[in-house]
Every structure is written in C-alpha cells, then in structure tokens.
C-alpha positions as CSV (number, residue, x, y, z in Angstrom):
1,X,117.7,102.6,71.0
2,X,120.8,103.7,73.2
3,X,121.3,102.8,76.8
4,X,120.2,106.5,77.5
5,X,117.4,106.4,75.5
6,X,116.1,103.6,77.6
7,X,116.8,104.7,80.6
8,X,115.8,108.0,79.9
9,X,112.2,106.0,78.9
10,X,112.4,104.3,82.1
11,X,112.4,107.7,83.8
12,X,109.8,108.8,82.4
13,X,107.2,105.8,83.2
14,X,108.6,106.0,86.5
15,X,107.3,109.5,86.6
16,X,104.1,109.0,84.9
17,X,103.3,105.8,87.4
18,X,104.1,108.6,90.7
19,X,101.9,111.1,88.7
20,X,99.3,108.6,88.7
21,X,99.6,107.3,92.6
22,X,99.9,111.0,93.2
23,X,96.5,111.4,92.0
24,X,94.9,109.4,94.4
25,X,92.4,110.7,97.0
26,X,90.0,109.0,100.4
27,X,87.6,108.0,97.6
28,X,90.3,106.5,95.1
29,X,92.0,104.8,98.1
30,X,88.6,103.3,99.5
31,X,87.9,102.1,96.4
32,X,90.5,100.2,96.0
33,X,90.4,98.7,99.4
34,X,93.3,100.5,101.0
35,X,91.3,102.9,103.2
36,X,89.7,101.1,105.8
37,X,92.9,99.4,107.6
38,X,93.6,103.4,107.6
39,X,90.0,103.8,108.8
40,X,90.2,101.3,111.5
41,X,93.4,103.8,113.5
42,X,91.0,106.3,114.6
43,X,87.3,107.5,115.4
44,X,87.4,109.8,112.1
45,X,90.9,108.9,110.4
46,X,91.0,112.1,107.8
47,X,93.0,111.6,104.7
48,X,95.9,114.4,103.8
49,X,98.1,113.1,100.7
50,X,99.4,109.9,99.3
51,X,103.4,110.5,98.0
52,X,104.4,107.9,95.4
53,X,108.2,107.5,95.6
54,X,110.3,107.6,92.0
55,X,113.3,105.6,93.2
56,X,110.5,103.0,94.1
57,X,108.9,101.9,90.4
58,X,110.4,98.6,89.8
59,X,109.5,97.8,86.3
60,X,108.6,93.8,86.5
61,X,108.4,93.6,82.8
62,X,107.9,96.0,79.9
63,X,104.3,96.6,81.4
64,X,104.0,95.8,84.9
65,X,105.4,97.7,87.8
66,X,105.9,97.7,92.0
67,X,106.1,101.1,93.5
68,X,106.2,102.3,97.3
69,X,104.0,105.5,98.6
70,X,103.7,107.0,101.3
71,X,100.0,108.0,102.6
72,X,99.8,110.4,105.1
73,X,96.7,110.8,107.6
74,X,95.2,112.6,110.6
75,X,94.6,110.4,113.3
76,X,91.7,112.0,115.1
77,X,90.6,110.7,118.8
78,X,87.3,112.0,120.8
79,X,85.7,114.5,120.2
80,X,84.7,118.4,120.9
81,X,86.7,119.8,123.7
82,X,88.4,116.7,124.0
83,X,89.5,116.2,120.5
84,X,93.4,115.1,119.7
85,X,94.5,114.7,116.8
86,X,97.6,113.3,115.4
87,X,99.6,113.1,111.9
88,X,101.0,110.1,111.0
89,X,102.2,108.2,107.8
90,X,102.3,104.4,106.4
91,X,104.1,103.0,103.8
92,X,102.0,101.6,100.5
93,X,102.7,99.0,98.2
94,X,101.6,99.7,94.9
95,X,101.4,96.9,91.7
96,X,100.2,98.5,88.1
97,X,100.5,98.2,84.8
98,X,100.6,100.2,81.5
99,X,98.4,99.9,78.4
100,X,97.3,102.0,75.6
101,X,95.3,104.2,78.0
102,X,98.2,105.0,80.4
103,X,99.0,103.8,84.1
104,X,96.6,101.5,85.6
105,X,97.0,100.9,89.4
106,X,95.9,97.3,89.9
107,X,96.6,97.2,93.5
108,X,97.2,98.8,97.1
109,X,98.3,97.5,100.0
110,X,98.7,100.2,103.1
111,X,100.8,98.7,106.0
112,X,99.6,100.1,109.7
113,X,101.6,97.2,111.5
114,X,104.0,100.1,112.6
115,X,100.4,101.9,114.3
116,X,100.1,98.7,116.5
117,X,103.8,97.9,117.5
C-alpha cells in the first residue's frame, strides 16, 4: 500500500466517523450523556445540529479515534410574550472506534464552560 493509498484510507474513515457524529440528534446526544450540561443553559434548551469537524479525527491507532464537533443550540429564556431566545454553539469532544459494523461513538463530552465565563 502506497503513501496515497493510506492516506487516501485515512480520508475516508475520517469522513465516515463525521458522517457518523453528523448523525446525531437530542435523543442520540441524551443518550449518551452529552445533553443535559446543554439542558442545564436554559428553561427549554432546543437542539439544532451537531457538525463533526474532518480536520479533527485523530486516528489513536488503526481503530480508535478523537474528533471535535460542534453542537449548535437555542437557548430559550421565559416564556410567552416574554420569550428570548438565543443561538449559541459548544465545542464536543468525541472518542470512537471502528469494528466490523462501522463507526462506533464511545463517548461525548460537550464543553459549556465558555456559557458561564
């Protein structure tokens, strides 16, 4: 296998593992205990898209991986005719691996230190 080849394969996992993080939705993140420090933001935090970078998979070895994502939210305050709302974004640390079925996401981590500072 060629130096292309390989890093041609490379790009390729690296697009299948943002395909995968891509996928995600409220439920998927919840589930994997990344929604609620989201949750906690607002009165009725609304989930809008999570963005898995390419130029973030870091293979660790031929199977595991480290990716960032970005997960962007509505931030929604009172309510009725006093409702505000506001769109924000948080960076998400991703760890995952690969097996005979595909990409697995193992882990998420959502930072909302930047919400409180």
């Amino acid at each position: 296998m060629t130096a292309v080849q390989t890093t041609s394969g490379r790009h390729r996992l690296a697009n299948d593992v943002v395909a995968t993080i891509n996928e995600f939705d409220q439920k998927r993140l919840d589930e994997m205990g990344g929604w609620q420090p989201l949750a906690d933001l607002s009165g009725r935090t609304q989930f809008e898209a999570i963005d898995g970078d390419p130029d973030s998979v870091v293979f660790v070895d031929e199977n595991r991986f480290q990716a960032i994502a970005t997960v962007y939210v509505i931030l929604v305050y009172g309510s009725g005719n006093d409702e505000d709302t506001m769109s924000d974004e948080y960076v998400a640390t991703i760890q995952g691996h690969r097996d005979a079925g595909g990409i697995v996401i193992d882990s998420i981590e959502v930072d909302t230190t930047p919400f409180y500072e």
